[in-house]
Structure formats: structure tokens, C-alpha cells
C-alpha positions in Angstrom: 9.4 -120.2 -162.6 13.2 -120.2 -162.9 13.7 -120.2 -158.9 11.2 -123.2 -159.2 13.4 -125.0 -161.9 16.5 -124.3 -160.2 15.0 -125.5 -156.8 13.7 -129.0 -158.6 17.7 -129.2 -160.0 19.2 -128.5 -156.7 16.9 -131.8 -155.2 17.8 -133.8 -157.9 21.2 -133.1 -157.9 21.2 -133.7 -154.2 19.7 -137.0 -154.7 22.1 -138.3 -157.3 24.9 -137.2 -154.6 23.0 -138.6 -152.1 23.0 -142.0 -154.2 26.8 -142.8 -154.8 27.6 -141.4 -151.0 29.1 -144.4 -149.9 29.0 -143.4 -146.1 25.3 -142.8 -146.6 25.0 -146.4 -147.9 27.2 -148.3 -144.8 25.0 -150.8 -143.4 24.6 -149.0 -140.0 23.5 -145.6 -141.7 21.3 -147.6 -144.5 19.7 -149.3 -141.6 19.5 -146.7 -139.1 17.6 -145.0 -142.2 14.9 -148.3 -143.0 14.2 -147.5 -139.6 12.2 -144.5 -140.3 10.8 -145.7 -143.2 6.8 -146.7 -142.6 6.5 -148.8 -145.2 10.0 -151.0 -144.4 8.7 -150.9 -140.7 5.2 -152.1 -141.5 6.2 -154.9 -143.7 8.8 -155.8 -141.0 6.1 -155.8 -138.3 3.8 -157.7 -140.2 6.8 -160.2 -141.1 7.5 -160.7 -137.4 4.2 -161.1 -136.2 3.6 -163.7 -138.7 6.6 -165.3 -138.3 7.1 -165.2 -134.1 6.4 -168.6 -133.3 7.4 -170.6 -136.4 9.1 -173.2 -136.0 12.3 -173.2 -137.7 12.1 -176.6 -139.3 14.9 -178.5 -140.6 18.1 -176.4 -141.0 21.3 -176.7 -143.8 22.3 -175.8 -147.4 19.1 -178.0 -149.2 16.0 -177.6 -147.3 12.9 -177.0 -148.9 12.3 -174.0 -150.3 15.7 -173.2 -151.7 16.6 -174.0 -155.0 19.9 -175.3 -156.3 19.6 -176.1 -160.3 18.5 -174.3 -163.3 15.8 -176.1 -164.7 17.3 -176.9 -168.2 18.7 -180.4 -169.7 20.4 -177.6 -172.0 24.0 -178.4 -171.3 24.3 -175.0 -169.2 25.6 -174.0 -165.9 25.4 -171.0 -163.7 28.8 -169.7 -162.1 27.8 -168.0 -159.1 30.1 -166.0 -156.9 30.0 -164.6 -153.7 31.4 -161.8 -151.8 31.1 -162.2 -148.3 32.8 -159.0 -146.3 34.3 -158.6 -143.0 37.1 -158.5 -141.3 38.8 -161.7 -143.4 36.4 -161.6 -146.2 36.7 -158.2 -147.9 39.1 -158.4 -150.8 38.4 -158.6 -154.4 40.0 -160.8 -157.0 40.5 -158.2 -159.4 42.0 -160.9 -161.9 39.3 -162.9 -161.7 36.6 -160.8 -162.3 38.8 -159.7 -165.1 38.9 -163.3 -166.3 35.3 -163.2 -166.5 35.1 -160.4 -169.2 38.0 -161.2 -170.9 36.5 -164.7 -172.1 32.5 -163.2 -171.8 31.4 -165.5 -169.3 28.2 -164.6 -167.3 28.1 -164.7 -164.0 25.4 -164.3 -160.8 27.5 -162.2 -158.2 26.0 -162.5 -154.4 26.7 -159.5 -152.6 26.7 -158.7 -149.1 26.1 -155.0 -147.7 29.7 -155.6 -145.5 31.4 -156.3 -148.7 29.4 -153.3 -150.6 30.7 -151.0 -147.6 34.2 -152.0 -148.2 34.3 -151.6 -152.2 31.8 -149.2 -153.0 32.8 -148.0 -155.8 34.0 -151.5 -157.4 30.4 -152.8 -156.4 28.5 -149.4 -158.9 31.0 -150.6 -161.4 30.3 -153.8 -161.0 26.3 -153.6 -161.4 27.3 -151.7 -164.5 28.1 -154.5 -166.6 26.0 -155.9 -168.6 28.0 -159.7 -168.0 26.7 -159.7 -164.2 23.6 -159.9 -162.3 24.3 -158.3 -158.7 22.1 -160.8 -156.0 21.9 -160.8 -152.3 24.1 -162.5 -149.8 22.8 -161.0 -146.3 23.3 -157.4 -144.8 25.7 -158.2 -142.3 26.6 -162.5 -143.9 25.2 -163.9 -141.2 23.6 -167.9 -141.5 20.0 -167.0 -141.9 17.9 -168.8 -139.4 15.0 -167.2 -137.0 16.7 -168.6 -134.0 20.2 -167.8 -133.8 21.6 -171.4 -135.4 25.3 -171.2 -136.3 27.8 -172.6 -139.1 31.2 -172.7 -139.4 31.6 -171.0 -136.2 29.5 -167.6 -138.0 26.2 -166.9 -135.6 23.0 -166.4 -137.3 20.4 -164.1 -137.4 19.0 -163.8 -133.6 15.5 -163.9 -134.2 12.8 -163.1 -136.5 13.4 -159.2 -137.1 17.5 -159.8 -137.3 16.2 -162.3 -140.4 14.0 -160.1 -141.7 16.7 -157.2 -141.9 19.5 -159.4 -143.1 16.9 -160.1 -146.5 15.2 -157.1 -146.7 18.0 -154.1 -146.3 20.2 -155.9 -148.2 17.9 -155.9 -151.5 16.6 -152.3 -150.4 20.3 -151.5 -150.4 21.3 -153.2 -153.4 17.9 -151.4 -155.3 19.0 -148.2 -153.5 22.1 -148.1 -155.4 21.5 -150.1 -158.6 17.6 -149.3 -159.6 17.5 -153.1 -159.4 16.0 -155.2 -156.9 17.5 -158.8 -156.1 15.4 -161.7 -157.2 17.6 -164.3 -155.8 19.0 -164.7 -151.9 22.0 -166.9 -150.9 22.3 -167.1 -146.9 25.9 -166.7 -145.3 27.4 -170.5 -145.9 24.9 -171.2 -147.7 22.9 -172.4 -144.7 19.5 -171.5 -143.8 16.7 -173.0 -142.2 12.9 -173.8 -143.4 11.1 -170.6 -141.6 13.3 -168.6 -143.3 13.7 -169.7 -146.6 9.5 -169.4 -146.2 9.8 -165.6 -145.5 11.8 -165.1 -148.0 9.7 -166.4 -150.8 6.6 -164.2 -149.7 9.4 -161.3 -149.8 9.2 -162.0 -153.5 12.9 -163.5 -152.9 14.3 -167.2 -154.1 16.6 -168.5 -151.8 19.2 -170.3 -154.1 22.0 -172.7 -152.5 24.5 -175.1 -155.2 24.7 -178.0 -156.6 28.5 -178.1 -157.5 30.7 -177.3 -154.3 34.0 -176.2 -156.0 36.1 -175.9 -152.1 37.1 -172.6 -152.6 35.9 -171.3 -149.7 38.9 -172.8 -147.7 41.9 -171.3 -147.2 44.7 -172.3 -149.5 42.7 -174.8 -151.5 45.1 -176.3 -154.5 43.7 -174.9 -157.6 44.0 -178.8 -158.7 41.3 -179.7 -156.1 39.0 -177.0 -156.9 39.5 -177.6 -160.5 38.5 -181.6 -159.8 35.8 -180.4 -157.3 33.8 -178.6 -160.4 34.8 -180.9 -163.3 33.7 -184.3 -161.7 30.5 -183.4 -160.5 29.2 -181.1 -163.7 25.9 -181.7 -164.7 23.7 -179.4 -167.8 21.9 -177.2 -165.2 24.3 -176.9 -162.4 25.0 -174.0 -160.1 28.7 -173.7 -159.3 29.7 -172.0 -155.9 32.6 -170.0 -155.8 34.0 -166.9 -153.9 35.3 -163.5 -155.8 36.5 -162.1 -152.1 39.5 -163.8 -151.3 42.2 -163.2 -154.3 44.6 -165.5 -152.6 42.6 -168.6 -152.9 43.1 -170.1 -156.1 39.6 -169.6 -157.6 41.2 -167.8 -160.8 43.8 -170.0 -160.9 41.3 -172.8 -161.2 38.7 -171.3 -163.7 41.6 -170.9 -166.4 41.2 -174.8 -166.1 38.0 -175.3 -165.5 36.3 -173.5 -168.5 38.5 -174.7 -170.9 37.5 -178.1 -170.2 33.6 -177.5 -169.9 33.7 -175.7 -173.1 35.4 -178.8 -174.6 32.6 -180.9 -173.3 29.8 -178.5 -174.8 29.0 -176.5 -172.4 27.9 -172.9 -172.5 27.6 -170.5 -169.0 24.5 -168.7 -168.0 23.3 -165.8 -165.2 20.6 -167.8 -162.5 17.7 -164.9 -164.5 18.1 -166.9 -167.5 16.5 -170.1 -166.7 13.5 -171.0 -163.9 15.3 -172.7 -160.8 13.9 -175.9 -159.1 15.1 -178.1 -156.2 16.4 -181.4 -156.2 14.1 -182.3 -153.5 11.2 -184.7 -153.9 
């Protein structure tokens, strides 16, 4: 009976190990490992087959099936944040994030498995707290799309199965390593066409774009500009886009302005699980 207890410690003891090993988690090993998973690879080849000769219908940041509001007239808005990854997207505005808790404001974080592979242990503490709700930004951040469609000079997925995977094993990952599976999926730039913002939905997933663009995804962006970007388009039931991976750019800079000012107005901050979403198109 002992050997049999100390056996069943050793496996879970292994598995916890196993579970913040964060060159078992890199997107190529996470991957390589979905791979030989039946279940992943039966849903994927049912996916496919389903999906194989859609058409891709129209293709941007609003199409249908994506929402971009919460459904409220409360005066609320979502700040959402993403962290995209790769070779000029993987830093971390520390400051900002400490912003954030400093004044308690919520936030939606979208996460991609790059940026995961480059801040692993950041990314655990981050799906810690309580103030953040950890959603999905695309294994690799590539433009979702079921034909290869590119934006901003980033290719998209290749085909069906590259879609699928840049969905799927990004929330497996994310639920790997949290115990919480995404409910929410932003595409790389935010663009994405119809066929896949179809899939995702029967993935159980809600692809979820903006309605305020606060600019801070350029390089160099006055603070000023992003700061008027948010403030004069503001609306109860907005969702604000806005990076966390690129601590250069002004974002924090601009925040210490722009929630001052939106509390002064009457306006309290909310995570996207706190109200239903809806789309602004008819």
C-alpha cells in the first residue's frame, strides 16, 4: 500500500513539474505533443473536413461573427491588451501592468503562445491575478484567415488546419498551464476573415475585435495621440485596444491620462467575462 502511495506521489509530482516546464510548453513541443493527442487530432480532422472548401467570405477587423462592444448602456468599458511575441514583439511593460494594479483596474489580456514562450514565468503570474482574465491571441500571431490572407505585411494562417492550430493550441496551451480555457479569441491585427471567425464559434470560442483604436500599436506613437485616439471616441460599452508588449511605446504614458479623465466622466472599467458581447453589425 505505501509503494502504491508513493508511486501515485511520484506521478503527481511529476505532472506539477511537468506543468510549469516552460520548454515543455514552447509552441513547437506543445504542438509536436497535440499531435498525438486522438481527441485534438479528431476534432482537427473533422474541423478540416468541414471547413476544406469554404469560402472565406469577406476579410478585416469587423466581419460578421466577431464582436466588438459589451452589450451594456452602463457607462463601462473593457481595456483589452495584447501581447503579441516574436522577434520585435516580445517585451513586457512591466510599468504598465503595474499601473493596472496599482489603481485596480480590470483588464482582458490576449496572449499569444510566442509571447508565453518568451515570459513564462511572468505569463503563470500573470493568470494569477485575480484583476486579469488571460484570452487568446493565436499560437504563432498570425492574421487568421483559411487562405493565407496577409496584413500589415504578417502572413496568415496557410489553410484550414494552420487556422485550426493557431485557435485551438493556443487555448489547449493557455488551459494547459492555467486550468482555464479561453472564451474569447482576438486574431493577429485584429484581422480575420468570415470562415474563420465561423470555426471558431463552433470551437466554443468568440472572436472579439475593438471598437476604440487607441494607435498604440505604432512605433513611437506620442502618448498625446493615443491619449486623444481613446478619449474622443469613448462610448459606455467600448472595447479599447492596446498593446502590453512593447514598453517603449507610450501606452503607460498615455493611460495615466486617459483614466483619469474617463473616471471624471463616470466611467467604471470592466474584464470582456463581465458583460455579453454583440457586434455593431446589422
Amino acid at each position: 500500500m505505501l509503494r502504491f502511495l508513493l508511486f501515485i506521489y511520484l506521478i503527481i509530482s511529476f505532472n506539477a513539474g511537468f506543468a510549469q516546464n516552460s520548454k515543455a510548453f514552447s509552441n513547437k513541443k506543445f504542438l509536436k505533443k497535440l499531435k498525438q493527442d486522438v481527441e485534438y487530432m479528431k476534432l482537427k480532422k473533422r474541423v478540416v473536413h468541414e471547413y476544406i472548401h469554404a469560402k472565406p467570405g469577406h476579410w478585416g477587423e469587423f466581419v460578421k461573427g466577431v464582436d466588438e462592444d459589451l452589450a451594456t448602456q452602463q457607462k463601462y468599458v473593457a481595456f483589452t491588451f495584447d501581447a503579441c511575441g516574436g522577434e520585435k514583439g516580445s517585451g513586457y511593460d512591466k510599468e504598465l501592468i503595474e499601473y493596472l494594479r496599482r489603481e485596480k483596474i480590470p483588464a482582458t489580456l490576449f496572449i499569444t503562445g510566442k509571447w508565453i514562450d518568451s515570459h513564462f514565468e511572468t505569463f503563470l503570474e500573470l493568470s494569477k491575478d485575480s484583476l486579469f482574465e488571460i484570452e487568446n491571441h493565436g499560437l504563432n500571431h498570425k492574421p487568421c484567415s483559411v487562405d493565407g490572407e496577409s496584413e500589415y505585411g504578417i502572413r496568415g494562417t496557410a489553410n484550414v488546419g494552420d487556422a485550426f492550430d493557431e485557435i485551438e493550441a493556443n487555448a489547449k496551451k493557455i488551459e494547459a498551464l492555467t486550468n482555464y480555457k479561453p472564451k474569447f479569441f482576438r486574431s493577429a491585427t485584429a484581422f480575420i476573415d468570415e470562415a474563420c471567425a465561423r470555426m471558431a464559434f463552433e470551437l466554443g470560442i468568440i472572436t472579439v475585435s475593438f471598437q476604440v483604436l487607441s494607435g498604440d500599436a505604432v512605433a513611437n506613437t506620442p502618448d498625446s495621440v493615443i491619449t486623444a485616439n481613446v478619449l474622443t471616441t469613448v462610448k459606455p460599452g467600448a472595447i479599447i485596444i492596446m498593446h502590453f508588449n512593447h514598453p517603449k511605446w507610450n501606452t503607460f504614458e498615455a493611460m495615466q491620462k486617459i483614466v483619469p479623465e474617463l473616471r471624471k466622466r463616470g466611467y467604471l472599467f470592466a474584464r470582456l467575462n463581465k458583460f455579453p458581447l454583440k457586434s455593431n453589425k446589422n
